[in-house]
matplotlib code that plots the C-alpha trace (Angstrom):
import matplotlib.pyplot as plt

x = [0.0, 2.5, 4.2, 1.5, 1.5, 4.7, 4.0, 1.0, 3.9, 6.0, 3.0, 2.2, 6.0, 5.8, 2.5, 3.7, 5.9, 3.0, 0.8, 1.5, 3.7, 1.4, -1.9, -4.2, -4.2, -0.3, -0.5, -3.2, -1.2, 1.7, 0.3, -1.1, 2.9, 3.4, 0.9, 1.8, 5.2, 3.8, 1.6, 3.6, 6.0, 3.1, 1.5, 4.6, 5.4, 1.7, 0.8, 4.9, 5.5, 8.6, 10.9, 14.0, 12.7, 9.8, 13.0, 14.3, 11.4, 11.0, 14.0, 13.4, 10.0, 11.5, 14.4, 11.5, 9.1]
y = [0.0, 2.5, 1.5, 2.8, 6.1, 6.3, 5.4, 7.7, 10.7, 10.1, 10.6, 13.7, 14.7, 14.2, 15.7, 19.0, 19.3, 20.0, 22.4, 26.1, 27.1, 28.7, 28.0, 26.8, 23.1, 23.3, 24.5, 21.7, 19.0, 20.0, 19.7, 16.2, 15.0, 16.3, 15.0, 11.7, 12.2, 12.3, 9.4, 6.9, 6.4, 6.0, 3.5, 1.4, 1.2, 0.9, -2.2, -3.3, -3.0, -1.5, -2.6, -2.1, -1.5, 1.0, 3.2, 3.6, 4.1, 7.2, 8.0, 8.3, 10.2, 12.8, 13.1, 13.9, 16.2]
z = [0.0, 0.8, -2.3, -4.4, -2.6, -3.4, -7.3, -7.2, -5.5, -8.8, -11.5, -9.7, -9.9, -13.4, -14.0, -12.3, -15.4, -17.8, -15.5, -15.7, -12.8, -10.0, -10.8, -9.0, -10.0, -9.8, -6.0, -5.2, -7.0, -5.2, -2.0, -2.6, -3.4, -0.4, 1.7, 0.1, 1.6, 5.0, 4.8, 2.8, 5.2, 8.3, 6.5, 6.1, 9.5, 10.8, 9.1, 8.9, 5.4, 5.6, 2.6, 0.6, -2.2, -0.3, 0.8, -2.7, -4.4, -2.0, -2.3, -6.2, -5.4, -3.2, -5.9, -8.2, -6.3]

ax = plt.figure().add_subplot(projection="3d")
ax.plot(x, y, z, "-o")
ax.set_aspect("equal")
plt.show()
């Protein structure tokens, strides 16, 4: 599960690339990444999912956002 918030993290990365800078929809996308940021990491120690592969592919979504 966190995994996917993490996947969904790096889509949003990418889509920030094709919204115009400082609208409206750029600021709420924004926020979601980051919100994802918080909660991926939660989730993966709540239900004790915590991986290898979970930490680098956070790794690569911070890198990107």
């Amino acid at each position: 599960m966190a995994n996917i918030v993490t996947g969904c993290r790096i889509l949003g990365s990418i889509l920030l690339l094709f919204i115009p800078a400082f609208s409206s929809w750029f600021h709420i996308l924004y926020l979601v990444c980051g919100i994802t940021d918080m909660i991926d990491g939660t989730i993966a120690r709540k239900t004790n999912t915590v991986s290898a592969f979970g930490a680098r592919l956070d790794t690569v979504a911070d890198f990107l956002l």
